[in-house]
C-alpha positions as CSV (number, residue, x, y, z in Angstrom):
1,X,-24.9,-22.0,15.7
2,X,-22.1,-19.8,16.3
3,X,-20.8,-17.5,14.0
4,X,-17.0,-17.4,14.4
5,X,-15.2,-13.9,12.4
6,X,-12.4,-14.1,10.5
7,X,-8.6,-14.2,12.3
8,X,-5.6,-13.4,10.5
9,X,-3.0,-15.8,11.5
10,X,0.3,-14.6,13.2
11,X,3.0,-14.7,11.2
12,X,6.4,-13.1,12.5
13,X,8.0,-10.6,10.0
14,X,11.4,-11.9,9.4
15,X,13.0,-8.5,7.9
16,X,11.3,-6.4,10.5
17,X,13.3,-3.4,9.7
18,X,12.6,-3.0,6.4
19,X,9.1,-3.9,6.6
20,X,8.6,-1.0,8.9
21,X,9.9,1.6,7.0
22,X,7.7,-0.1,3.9
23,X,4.7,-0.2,6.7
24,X,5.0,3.3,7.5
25,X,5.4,4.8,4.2
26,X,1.9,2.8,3.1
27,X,0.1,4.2,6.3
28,X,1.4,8.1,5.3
29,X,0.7,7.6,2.2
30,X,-2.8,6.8,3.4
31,X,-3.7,9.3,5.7
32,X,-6.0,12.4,5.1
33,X,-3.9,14.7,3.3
34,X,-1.8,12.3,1.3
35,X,-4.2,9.9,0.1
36,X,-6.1,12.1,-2.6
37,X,-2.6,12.5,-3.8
38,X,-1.5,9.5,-3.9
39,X,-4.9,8.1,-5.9
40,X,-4.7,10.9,-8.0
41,X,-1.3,9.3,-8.9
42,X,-2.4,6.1,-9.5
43,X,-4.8,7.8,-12.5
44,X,-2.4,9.9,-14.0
45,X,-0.4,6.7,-14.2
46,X,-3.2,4.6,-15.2
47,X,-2.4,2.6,-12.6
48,X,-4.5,0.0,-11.2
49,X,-5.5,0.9,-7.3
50,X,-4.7,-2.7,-6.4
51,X,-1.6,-3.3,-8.5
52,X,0.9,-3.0,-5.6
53,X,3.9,-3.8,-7.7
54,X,3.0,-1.1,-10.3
55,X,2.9,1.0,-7.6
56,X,6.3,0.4,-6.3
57,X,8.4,-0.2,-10.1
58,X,6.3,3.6,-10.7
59,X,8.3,4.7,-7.9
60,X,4.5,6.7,-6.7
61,X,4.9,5.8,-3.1
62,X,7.3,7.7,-2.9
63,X,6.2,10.5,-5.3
64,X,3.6,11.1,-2.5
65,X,5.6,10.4,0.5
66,X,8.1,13.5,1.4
67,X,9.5,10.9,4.2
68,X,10.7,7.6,2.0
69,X,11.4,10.1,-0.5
70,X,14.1,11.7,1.5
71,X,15.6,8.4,3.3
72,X,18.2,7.3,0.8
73,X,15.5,4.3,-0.6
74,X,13.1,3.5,-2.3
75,X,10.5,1.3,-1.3
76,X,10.9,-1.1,-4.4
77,X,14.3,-1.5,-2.9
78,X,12.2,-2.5,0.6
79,X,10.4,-4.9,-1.2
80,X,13.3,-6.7,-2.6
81,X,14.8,-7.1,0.7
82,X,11.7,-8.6,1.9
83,X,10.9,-12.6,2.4
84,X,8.4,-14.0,0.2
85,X,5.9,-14.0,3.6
86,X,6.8,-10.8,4.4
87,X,5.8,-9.5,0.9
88,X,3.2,-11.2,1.2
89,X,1.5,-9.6,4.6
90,X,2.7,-5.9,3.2
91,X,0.8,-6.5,0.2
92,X,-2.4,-7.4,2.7
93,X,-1.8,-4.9,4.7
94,X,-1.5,-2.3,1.6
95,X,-5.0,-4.2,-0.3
96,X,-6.4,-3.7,3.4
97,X,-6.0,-0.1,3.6
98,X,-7.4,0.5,0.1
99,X,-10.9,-1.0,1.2
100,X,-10.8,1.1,4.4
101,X,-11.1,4.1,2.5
102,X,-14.1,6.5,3.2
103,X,-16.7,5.4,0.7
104,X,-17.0,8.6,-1.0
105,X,-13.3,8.4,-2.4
106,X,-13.8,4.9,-3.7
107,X,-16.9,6.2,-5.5
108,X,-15.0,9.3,-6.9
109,X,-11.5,7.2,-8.1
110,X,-14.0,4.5,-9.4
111,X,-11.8,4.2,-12.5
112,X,-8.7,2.9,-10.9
113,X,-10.6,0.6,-8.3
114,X,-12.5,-1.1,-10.9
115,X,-11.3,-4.6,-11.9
116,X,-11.0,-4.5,-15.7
């Protein structure tokens, strides 16, 4: 018996433009020197790490990131102009990127990853 993985099926983005400037403001936000930032935002705010829309009315995307910050939006404004699908895959791709961090932050932001 085969084991088969998990596949994420293809959906198209259907606001493409705004999704990448959302896209690109989560993956700044998560890169080595923004990210201890940006979770250190999320505690000060008492923030749940996996409350996305929190994170976007708290305006701490772009309390973090220098480039949304500067571009004339805000990336609650990106959200609203996004499809229900789209939302949808940016919240995945934003829930994804919070698992993928190095262990060792998890453990020491335990507070704001925990569920209750």
């Amino acid at each position: 018996m085969s084991q088969v993985g998990f596949e994420q099926a293809g959906i198209a983005i259907e606001r493409p433009e705004q999704f990448a400037v959302l896209h690109s403001s989560v993956e700044r936000v998560f890169t080595k020197p923004s990210v201890e930032k940006f979770l250190k935002k999320l505690v000060s705010n008492s923030v749940n790490v996996r409350d996305f829309e929190t994170v976007l009315n708290k305006k701490l995307l772009e309390q973090v990131d220098a480039t949304l910050a500067s571009s004339g939006t805000t990336a609650l404004a990106l959200w609203g102009r996004l499809t229900v699908a789209d939302q949808g895959q940016m919240r995945e791709f934003y829930l994804t990127r919070l698992e993928e961090l190095d262990l060792g932050l998890r453990q020491k932001y335990n507070k704001i990853y925990r569920y209750y």
